[in-house]
C-alpha positions in Angstrom: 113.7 94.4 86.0 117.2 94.1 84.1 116.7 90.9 82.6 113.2 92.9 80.6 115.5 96.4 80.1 112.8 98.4 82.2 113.2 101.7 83.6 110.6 101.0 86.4 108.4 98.3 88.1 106.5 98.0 91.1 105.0 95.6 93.1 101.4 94.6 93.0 98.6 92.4 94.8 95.1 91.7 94.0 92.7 94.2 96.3 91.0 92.0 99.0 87.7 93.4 97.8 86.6 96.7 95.6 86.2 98.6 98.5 89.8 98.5 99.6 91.6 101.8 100.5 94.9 100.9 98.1 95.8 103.2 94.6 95.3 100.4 91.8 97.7 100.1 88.8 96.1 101.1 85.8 96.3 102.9 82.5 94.9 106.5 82.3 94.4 108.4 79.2 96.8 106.0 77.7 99.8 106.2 80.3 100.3 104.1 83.4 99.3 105.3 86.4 98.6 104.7 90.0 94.8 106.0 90.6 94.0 106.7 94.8 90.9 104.9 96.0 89.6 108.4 97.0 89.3 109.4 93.1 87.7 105.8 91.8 84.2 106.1 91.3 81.9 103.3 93.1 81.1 102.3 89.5 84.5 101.8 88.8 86.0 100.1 92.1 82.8 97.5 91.5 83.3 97.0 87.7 84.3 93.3 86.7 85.9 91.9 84.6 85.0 88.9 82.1 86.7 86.2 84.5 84.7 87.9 87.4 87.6 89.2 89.0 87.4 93.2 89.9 89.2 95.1 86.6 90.6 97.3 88.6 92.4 94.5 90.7 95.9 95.4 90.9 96.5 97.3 94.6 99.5 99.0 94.8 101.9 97.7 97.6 104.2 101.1 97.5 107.5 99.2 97.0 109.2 100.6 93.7 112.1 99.8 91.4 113.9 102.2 89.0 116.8 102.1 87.0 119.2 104.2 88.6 119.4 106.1 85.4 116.0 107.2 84.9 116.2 108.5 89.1 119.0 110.4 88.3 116.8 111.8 84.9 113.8 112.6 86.9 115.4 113.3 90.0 117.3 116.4 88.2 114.8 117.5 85.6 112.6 120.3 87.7 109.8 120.5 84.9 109.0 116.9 86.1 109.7 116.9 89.6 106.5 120.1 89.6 104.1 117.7 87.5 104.9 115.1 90.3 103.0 117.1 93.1 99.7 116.2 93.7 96.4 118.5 95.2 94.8 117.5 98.3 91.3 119.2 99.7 91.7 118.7 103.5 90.6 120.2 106.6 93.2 122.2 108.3 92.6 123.0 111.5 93.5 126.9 112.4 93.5 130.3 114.5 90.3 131.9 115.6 92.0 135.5 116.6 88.7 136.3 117.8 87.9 133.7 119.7 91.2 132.4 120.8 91.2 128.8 120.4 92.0 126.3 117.3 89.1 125.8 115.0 88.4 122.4 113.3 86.5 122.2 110.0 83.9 120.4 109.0 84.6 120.9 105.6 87.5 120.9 103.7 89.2 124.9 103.8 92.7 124.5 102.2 95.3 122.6 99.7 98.1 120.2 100.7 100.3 119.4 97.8 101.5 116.0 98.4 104.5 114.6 96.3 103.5 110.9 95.5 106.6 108.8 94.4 104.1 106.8 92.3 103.8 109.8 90.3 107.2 109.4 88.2 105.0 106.3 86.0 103.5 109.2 83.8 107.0 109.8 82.6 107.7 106.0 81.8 107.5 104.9 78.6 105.2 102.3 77.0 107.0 99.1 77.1 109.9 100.5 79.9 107.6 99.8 82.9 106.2 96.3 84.5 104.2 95.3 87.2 105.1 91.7 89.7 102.3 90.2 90.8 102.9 88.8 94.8 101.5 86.9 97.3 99.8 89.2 99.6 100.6 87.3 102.6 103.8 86.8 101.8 104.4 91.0 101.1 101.6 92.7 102.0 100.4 93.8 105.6 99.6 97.5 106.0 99.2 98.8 109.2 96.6 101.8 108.5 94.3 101.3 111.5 94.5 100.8 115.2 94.3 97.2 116.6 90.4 96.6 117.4 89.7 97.5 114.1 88.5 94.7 111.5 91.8 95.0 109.6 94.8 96.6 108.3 96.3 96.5 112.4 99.4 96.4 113.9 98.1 92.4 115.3 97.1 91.3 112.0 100.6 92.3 110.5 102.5 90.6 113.0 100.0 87.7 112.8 101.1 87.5 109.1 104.6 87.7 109.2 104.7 85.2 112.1 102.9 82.9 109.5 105.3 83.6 106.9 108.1 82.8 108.9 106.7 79.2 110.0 106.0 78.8 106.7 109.9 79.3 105.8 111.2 76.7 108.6 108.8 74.6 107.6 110.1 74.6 104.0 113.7 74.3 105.5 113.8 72.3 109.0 110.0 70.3 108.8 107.3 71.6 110.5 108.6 71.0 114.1 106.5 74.4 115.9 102.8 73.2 115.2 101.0 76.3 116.4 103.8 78.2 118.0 104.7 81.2 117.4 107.5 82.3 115.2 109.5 85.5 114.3 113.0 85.3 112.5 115.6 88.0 112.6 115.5 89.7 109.0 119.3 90.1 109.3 119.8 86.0 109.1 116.7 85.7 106.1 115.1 88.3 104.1 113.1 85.7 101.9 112.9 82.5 103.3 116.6 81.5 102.7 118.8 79.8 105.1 122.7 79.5 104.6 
């Protein structure tokens, strides 16, 4: 991000398929943004792209870089930090006085306003801001769901990092676990490296 002069950047990996619950990186009305899968349209999540990829391609990972600079700007600037705040229909569940018990909806009944960090891209300029493309299994393994479901678990992000790091003593020592299992402290390698 330095060696470019950017303001911001973010991490990025291609969706594993259109229907994916991930915000993609794109530009709207002219200005980067990060759009939610919730307000894509199927049309759009589906579109291609002339090399058959999906356009919309690039899933946001959540992990974010700014120039302390522009954090400090946006960070102390209240006109922006109110335009950063986002609307959310949701069912809230509430009081029945009446009948004296908690009532769920079945439709949404209220407004959450949600303050998505992603938010602060409408306020980077053209040419300040860049995406870095990664290796999903190498930094990507969200745990949204519990395990039993088909993905996105607390299993199948263990199962990847385990991989990962196998991969990483195999690059270093030779591949002397075939098959076992492997987990390294983070606090003796963050990427791989070994001193």
């Amino acid at each position: 991000m330095s060696e470019k002069s950017l303001d911001a950047s973010l991490k990025v990996c291609p969706k594993a398929d259109a229907a994916e619950k991930v915000g993609v990186v794109c530009k709207k009305n002219g200005i980067y943004d990060i759009v939610e899968y919730s307000e894509i349209s199927e049309e759009d999540c589906t579109r291609k792209a002339e090399d058959g990829s999906l356009f919309l391609e690039l899933g946001s990972i959540l992990i974010f870089m700014l120039s302390s600079e522009k954090l400090l700007n946006l960070a102390s600037n209240t006109e922006t930090l109110n335009q950063l705040y986002h609307v959310a229909h949701k069912k809230l569940e509430y009081w029945d006085e009446n009948e004296s018990k908690t009532v769920k909806p079945d439709t949404e009944n209220g407004y959450k306003f949600e303050l998505f960090l992603h938010n602060f891209l409408s306020f980077i300029k053209q040419g300040e801001f860049g995406a870095i493309k990664v290796i999903r299994e190498d930094e990507f393994g969200p745990v949204k769901n519990a395990d039993g479901a088909a993905t996105d678990t607390p299993t199948i992000a263990r199962e990847l990092m385990q991989k990962q790091h196998a991969r990483w003593l195999a690059a270093n020592i030779g591949d002397k676990f075939d098959g076992k299992t492997v987990e390294i402290d983070l606090l003796k390698s963050y990427d791989g490296e070994f001193d």
